[in-house]
C-alpha positions as CSV (number, residue, x, y, z in Angstrom):
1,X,-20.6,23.7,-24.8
2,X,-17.2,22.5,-23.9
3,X,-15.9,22.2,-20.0
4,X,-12.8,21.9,-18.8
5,X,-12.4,18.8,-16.4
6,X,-8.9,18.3,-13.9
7,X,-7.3,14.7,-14.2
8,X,-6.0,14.4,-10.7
9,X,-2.9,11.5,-9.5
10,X,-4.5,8.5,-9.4
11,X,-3.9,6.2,-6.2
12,X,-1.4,4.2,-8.0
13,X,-1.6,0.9,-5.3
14,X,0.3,-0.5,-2.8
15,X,0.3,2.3,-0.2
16,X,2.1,4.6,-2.3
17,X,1.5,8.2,-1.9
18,X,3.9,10.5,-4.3
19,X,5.2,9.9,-7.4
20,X,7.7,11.9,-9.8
21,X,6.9,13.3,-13.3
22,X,9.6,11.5,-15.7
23,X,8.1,12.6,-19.0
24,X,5.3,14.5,-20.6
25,X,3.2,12.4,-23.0
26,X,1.2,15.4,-24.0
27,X,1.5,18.8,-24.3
28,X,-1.0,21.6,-24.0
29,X,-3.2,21.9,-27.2
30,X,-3.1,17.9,-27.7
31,X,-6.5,15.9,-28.3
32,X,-6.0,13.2,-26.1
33,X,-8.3,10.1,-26.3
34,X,-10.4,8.2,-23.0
35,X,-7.8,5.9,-21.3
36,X,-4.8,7.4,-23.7
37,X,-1.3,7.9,-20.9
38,X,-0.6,11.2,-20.8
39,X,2.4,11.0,-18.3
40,X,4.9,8.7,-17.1
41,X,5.6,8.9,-13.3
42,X,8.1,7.2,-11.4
43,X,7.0,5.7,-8.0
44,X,9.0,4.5,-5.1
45,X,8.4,0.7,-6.6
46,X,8.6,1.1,-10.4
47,X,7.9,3.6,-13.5
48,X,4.2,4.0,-14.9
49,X,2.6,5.1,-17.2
50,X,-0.7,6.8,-16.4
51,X,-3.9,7.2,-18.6
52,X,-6.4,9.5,-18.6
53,X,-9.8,9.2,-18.2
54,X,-11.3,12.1,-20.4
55,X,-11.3,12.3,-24.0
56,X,-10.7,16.0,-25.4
57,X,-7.8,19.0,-25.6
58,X,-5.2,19.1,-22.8
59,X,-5.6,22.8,-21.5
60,X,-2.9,22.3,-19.0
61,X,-0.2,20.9,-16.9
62,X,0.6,20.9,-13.6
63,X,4.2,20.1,-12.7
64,X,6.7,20.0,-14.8
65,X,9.4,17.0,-15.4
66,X,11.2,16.2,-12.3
67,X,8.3,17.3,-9.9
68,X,7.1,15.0,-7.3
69,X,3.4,15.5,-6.4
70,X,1.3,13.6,-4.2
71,X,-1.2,11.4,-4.8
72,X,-4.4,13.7,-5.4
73,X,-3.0,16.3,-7.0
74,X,-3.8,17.8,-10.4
75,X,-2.1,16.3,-13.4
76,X,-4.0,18.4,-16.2
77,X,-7.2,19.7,-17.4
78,X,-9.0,18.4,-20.4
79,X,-11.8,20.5,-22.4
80,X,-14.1,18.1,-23.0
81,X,-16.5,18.5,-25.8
82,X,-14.6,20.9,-27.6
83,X,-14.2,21.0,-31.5
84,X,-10.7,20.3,-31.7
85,X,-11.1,16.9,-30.1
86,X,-14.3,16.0,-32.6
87,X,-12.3,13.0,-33.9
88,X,-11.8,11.3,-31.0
89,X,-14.9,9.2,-29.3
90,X,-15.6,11.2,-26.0
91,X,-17.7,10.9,-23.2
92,X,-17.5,12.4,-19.4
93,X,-15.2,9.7,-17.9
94,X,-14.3,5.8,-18.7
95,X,-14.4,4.8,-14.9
96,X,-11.0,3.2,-13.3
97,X,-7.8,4.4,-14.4
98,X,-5.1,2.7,-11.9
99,X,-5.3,0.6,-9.1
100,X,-7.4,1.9,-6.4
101,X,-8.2,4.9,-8.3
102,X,-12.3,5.4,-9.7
103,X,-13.3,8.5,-11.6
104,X,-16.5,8.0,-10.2
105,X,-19.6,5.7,-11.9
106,X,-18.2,5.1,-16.1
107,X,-20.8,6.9,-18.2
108,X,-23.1,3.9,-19.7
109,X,-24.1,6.1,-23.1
110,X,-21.0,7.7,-25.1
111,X,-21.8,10.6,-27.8
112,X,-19.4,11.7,-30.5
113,X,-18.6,15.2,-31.0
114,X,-19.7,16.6,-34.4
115,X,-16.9,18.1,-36.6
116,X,-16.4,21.7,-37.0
117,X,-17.7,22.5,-41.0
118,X,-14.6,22.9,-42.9
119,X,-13.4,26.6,-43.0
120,X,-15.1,27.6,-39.6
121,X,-13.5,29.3,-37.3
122,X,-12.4,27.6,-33.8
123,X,-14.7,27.9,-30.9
124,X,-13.1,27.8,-28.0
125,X,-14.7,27.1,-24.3
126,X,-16.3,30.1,-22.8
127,X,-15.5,30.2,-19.3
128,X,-18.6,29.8,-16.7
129,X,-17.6,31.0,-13.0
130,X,-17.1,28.4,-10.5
131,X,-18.0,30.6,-7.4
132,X,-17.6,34.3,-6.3
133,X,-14.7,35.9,-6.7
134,X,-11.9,35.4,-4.3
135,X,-11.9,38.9,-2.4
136,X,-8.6,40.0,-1.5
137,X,-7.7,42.1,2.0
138,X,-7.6,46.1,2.1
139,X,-3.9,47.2,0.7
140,X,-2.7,43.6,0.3
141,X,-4.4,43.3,-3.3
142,X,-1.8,41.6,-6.0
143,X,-1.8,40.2,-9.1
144,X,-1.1,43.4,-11.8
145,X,0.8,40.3,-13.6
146,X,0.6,37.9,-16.6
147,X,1.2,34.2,-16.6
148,X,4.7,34.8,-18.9
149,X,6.1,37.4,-17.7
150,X,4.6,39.4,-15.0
151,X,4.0,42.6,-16.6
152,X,0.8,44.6,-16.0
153,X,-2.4,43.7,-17.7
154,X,-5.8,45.4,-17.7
155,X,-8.1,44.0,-15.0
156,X,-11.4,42.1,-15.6
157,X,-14.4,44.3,-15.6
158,X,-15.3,45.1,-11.9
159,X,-18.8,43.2,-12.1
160,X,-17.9,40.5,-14.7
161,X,-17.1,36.8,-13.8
162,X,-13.4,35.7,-13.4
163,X,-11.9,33.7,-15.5
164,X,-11.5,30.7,-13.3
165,X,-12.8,27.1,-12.9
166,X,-10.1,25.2,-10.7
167,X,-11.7,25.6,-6.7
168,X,-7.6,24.8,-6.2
169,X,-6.3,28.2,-8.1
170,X,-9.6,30.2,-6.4
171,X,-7.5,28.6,-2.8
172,X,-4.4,29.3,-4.1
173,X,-4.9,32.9,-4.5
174,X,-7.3,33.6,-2.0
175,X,-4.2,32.4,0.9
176,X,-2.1,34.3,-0.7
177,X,-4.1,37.1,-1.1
178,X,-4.1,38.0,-4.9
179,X,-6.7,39.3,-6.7
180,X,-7.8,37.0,-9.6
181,X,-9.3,40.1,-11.7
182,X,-5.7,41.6,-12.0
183,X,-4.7,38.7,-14.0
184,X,-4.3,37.4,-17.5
185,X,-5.0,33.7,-17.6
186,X,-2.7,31.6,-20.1
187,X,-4.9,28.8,-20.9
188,X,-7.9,29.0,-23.6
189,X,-10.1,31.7,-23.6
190,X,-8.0,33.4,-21.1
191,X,-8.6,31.0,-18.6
192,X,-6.5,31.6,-14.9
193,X,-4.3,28.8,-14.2
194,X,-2.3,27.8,-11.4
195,X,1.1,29.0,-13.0
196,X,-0.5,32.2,-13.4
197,X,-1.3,32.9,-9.6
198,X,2.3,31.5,-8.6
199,X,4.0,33.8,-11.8
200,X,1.9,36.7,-10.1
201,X,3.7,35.2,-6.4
202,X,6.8,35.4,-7.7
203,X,7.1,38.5,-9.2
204,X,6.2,39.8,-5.7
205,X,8.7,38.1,-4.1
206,X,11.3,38.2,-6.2
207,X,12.9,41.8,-5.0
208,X,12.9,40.4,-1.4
209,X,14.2,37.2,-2.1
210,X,17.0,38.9,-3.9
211,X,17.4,41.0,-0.7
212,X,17.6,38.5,1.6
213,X,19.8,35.9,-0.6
214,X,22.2,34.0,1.3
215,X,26.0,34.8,0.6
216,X,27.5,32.2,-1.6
217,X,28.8,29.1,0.2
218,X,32.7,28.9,0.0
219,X,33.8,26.3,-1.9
220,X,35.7,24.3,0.8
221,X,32.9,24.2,3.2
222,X,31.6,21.2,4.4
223,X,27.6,22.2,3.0
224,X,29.3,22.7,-0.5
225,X,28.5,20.6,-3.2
226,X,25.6,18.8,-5.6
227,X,22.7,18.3,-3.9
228,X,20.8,15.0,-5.3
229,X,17.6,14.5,-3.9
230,X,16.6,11.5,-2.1
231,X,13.0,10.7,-3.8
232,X,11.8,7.9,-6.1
233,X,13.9,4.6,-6.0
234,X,16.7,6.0,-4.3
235,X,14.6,7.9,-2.1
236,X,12.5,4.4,-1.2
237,X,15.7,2.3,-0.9
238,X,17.2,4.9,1.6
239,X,14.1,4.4,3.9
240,X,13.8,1.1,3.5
241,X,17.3,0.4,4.7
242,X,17.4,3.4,7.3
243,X,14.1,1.5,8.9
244,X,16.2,-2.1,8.6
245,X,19.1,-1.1,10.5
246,X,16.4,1.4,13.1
247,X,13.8,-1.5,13.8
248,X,15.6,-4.9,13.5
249,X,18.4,-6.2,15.9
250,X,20.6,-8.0,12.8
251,X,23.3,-9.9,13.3
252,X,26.0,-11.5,10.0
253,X,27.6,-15.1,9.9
254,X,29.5,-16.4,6.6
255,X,31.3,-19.0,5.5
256,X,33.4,-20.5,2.4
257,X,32.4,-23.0,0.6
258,X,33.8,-25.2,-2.1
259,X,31.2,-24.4,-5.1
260,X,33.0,-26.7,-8.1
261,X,30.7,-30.1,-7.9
262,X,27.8,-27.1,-7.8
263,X,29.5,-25.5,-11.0
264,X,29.9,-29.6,-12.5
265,X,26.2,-30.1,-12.0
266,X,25.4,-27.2,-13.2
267,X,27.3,-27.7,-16.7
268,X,26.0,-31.2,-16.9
269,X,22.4,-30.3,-16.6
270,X,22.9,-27.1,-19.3
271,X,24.4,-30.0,-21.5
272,X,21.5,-31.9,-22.1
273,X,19.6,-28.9,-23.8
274,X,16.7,-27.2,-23.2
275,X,16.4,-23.4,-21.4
276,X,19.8,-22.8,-19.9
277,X,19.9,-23.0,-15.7
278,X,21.5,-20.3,-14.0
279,X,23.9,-20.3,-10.7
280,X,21.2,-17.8,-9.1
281,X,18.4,-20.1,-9.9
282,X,20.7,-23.3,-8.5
283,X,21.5,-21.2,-5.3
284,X,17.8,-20.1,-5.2
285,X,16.7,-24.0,-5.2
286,X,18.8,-24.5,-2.5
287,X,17.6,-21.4,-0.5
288,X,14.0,-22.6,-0.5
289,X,14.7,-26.4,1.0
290,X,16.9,-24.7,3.5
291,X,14.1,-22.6,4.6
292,X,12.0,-25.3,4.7
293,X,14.0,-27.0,7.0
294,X,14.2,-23.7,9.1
295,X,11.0,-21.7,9.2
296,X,12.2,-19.5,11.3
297,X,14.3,-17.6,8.4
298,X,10.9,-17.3,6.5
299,X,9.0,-15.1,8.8
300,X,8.5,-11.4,9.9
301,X,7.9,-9.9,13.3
302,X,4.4,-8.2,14.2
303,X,6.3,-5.1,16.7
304,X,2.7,-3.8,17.8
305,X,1.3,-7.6,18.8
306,X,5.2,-9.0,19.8
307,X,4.2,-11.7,17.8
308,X,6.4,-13.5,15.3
309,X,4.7,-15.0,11.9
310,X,6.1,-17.6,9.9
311,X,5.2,-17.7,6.2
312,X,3.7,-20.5,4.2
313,X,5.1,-19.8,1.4
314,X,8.6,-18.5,-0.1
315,X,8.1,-15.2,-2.0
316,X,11.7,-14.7,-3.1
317,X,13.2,-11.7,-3.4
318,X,16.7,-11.1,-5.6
319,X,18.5,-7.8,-5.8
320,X,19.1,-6.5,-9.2
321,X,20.8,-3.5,-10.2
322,X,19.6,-1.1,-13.0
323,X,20.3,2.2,-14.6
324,X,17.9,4.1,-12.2
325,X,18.9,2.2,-9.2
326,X,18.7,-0.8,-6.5
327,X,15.4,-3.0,-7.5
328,X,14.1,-6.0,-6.2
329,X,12.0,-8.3,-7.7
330,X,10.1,-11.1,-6.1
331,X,9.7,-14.1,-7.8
332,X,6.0,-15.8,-6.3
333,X,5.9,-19.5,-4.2
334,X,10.0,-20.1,-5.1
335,X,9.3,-23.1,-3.0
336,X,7.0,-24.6,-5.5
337,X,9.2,-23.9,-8.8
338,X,12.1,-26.3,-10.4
339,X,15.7,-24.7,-11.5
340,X,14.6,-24.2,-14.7
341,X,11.5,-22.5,-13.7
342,X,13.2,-20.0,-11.6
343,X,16.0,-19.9,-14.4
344,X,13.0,-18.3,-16.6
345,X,11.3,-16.0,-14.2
346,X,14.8,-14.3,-12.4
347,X,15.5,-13.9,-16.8
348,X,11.7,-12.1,-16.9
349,X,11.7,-10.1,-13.8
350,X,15.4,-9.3,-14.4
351,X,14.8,-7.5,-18.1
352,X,11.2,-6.4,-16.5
353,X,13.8,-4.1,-14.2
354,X,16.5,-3.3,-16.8
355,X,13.7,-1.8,-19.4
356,X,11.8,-0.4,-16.5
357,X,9.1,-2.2,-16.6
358,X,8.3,-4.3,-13.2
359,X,5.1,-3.8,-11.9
360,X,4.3,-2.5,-7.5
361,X,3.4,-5.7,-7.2
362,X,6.7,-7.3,-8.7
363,X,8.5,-5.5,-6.2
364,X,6.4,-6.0,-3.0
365,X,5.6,-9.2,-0.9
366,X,8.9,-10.6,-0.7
367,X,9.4,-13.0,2.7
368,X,13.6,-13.7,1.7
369,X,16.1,-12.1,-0.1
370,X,18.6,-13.5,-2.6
371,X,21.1,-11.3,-3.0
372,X,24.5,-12.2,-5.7
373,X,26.8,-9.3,-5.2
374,X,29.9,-11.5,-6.6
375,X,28.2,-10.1,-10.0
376,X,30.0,-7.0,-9.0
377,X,33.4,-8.9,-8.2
378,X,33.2,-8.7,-4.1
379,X,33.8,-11.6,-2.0
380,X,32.1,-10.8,0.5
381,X,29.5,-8.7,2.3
382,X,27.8,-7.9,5.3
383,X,24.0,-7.7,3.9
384,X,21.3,-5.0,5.1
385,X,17.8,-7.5,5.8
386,X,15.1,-6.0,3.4
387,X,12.2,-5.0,5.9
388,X,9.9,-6.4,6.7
389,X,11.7,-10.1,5.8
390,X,14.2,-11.9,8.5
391,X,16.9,-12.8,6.6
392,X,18.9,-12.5,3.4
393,X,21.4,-15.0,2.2
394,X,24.3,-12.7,0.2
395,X,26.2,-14.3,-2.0
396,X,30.2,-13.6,-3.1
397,X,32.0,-14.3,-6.6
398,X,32.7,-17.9,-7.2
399,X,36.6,-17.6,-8.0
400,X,39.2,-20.5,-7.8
401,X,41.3,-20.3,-5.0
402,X,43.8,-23.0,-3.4
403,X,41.6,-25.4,-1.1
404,X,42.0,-28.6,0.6
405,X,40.2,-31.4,-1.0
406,X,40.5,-35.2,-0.2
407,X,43.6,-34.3,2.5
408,X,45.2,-32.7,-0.5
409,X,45.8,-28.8,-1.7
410,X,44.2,-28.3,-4.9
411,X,42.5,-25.3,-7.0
412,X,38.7,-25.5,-6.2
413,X,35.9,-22.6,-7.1
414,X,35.6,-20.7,-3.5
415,X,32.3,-18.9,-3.1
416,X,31.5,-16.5,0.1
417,X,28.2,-16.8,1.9
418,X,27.0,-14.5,4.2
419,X,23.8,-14.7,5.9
420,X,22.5,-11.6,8.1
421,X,19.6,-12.1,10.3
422,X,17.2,-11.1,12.4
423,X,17.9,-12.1,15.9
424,X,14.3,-11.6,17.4
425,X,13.3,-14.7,15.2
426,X,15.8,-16.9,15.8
427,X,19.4,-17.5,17.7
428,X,22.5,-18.2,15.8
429,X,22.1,-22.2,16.0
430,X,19.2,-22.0,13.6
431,X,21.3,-19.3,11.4
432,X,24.4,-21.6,12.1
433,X,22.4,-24.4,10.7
434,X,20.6,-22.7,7.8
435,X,23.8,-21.3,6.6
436,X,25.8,-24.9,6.8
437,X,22.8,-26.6,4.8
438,X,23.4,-24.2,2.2
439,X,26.9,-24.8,2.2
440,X,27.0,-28.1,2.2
441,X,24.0,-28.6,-1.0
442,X,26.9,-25.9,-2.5
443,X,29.8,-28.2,-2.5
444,X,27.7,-31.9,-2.8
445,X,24.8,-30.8,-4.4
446,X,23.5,-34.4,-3.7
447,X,22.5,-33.4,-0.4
448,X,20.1,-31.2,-1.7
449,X,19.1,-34.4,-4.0
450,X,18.4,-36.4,-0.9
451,X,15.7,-33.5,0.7
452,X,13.3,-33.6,-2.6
């Protein structure tokens, strides 16, 4: 006999709580196989695609595109066992679905489904009770409405089960005090969903919502206007930055510096062949034997033990923009890789983010941020740090602009750099002398020669 099993939001990792429905990969009525994604959800670190752990016919959805629901709450239900489903393998559950996430112990024996006979009539899943019926108080009984359109429909028989098996739709209704035997359920068999409670809700309080609208907003006022909610990428980017500028005491210092020998050594070693080198990757190389020489830029600061931890190792972060916002990526132990290694992973990372593809863990762990804004033709900047990290090292469009070189004016490639800080880990002599080592491997990239 068929049963109806509820896929709930997996723990999708790294702390993360809520994610947003982006797209439907199944409708209701689908045969969906074990570990086949069913949805794709957008996190606060990167889009996913979720799998489900049940083989058989999706009987519902919960949310629709756009929602955001937390981590825990129902996705869909899936009839397992039923006939429509007999050509996919089934079994209860496969085990693990994300991260962090177990359906419980995977089922060790698997049994396929035999096929309806050809020419016999569906069977659908009768519906077995999951509890008593949710009694509703004297004179405050509702529910005299259908899932699609909330006209009446003939109640249950007074002694016969109701057509329920989600505990959460029995809650539902029972708090808000409808009665489940007034109601036509939408899903197979008749089955009472959770649209079908909140349809019944709504046509109750639609005639005193109506009463008590609002009058319309003139269109000069100040609260005027679209409303975008902050949730998802943006939403995580806002709070990361809001906590930056709350928690940590920052403080900016830039200066120019003559980037053409940089730009020359960078042509010369893209001339020899082999994968090209990029000015990020160059800029990155120089980043890491700077913080080497000052540790102090490489750390984070412990608030509840007032302790200050320096790093071992150089997780690099580098701020890419995409379609659906802000990202950035982390490339792993920078310190340890050559140009033309970190040429090759910014390249991966970078089209990782562009196709939407970067993982939580691509975007988490970073100890110091990269960050090229002359991509968008700026000079200049005045960096937000990327929290937890100390520092970030912005960088400005390389342009040329008239310079003095050898006591003479000439035309040189100027680049801005701007390096913001955070002041509890260090004073501005270390960020004074990070900042002028960078500077000076920028305009005689020898020096940088000389440190390896």
């Amino acid at each position: 006999m068929p049963k109806v099993l509820e896929f709930k939001l997996p723990d999708l990792g790294e702390g993360l709580t809520e994610a947003e429905i982006v797209r439907w990969l199944v409708a209701v009525g689908d045969v969906v196989a074990i570990d086949q994604p069913v949805v794709e959800v957008e996190t606060a670190k990167a889009m996913v695609e979720v799998p489900c752990p049940y083989g058989g016919v999706v009987t519902a959805r919960f949310g629709e595109e756009g929602t955001e629901l937390p981590v825990g709450a129902p996705l869909l239900t899936v009839a397992v066992g039923a006939p429509e489903a007999a050509e996919a393998e089934s079994s209860e559950y496969s085990g693990n679905v994300l991260v962090g996430y177990g359906t419980g112990e995977a089922v060790r024996r698997r049994r396929r489904v035999r096929p309806a006979p050809v020419g016999a009539p569906p069977a659908t899943a009768p519906v077995t009770p999951s509890g008593p019926p949710a009694a509703a108080a004297p004179g405050h009984a509702r529910g005299a409405a259908t899932a699609t359109g909330g006209s009446s429909a003939p109640a249950a028989a007074a002694d016969g089960p109701v057509a329920v098996i989600s505990p959460l739709v029995r809650k539902l209704a029972r708090e808000n005090g409808v009665d489940l035997r007034g109601l036509t359920g939408s899903g197979p068999d008749g089955l009472i969903l959770r649209c079908d409670v909140e349809s019944a809700l709504r046509t109750e309080t639609e005639p005193a919502t109506a009463a008590a609208a609002p009058m319309p907003v003139a269109a000069g006022s100040a609260t005027a206007g679209t409303r975008i909610p902050l949730r998802g990428i943006r939403g995580a980017v806002a709070d990361k930055l809001s906590r930056s500028r709350t928690e940590i005491p920052d403080a900016t210092c830039w200066v120019d510096a003559d980037a053409t020998e940089l730009m020359a050594a960078r042509a010369a070693m893209n001339a020899v062949g082999g994968p090209k080198i990029s000015v990020l990757a160059l800029l990155a190389r120089i980043c890491t034997a700077a913080l080497d020489r000052y540790p102090e830029l490489n750390s984070t600061v412990d608030t509840a033990a007032r302790e200050i931890v320096r790093l071992p190792a150089v997780h690099l972060g580098f701020a890419a923009q995409t379609e659906r916002g802000l990202v950035v990526p982390v490339v792993r132990d920078a310190q340890a890789r050559s140009a033309a290694s970190l040429s090759e992973e910014f390249a991966r990372l970078t089209e990782a983010a562009r196709s939407g593809t970067l993982t939580p863990g691509d975007l988490t762990g970073g100890t110091f941020t990269l960050n090229n804004y002359g991509v968008f033709g700026v000079d200049g900047s005045t960096p937000i740090i990327n929290h937890p990290e100390a520092a970030m090292l912005g960088v400005g469009r390389i342009v040329p602009k008239p310079w003095v070189h050898q006591g003479e004016l000439a035309v040189r490639q100027v680049v801005q750099l701007s390096l913001t800080f955070d002041h509890r880990v260090c004073d501005g002599g270390t960020a004074g002398g990070f900042l002028r080592y960078v500077a000076d491997c920028v305009e005689q990239p020898a020096v940088l020669l000389r440190s390896l």
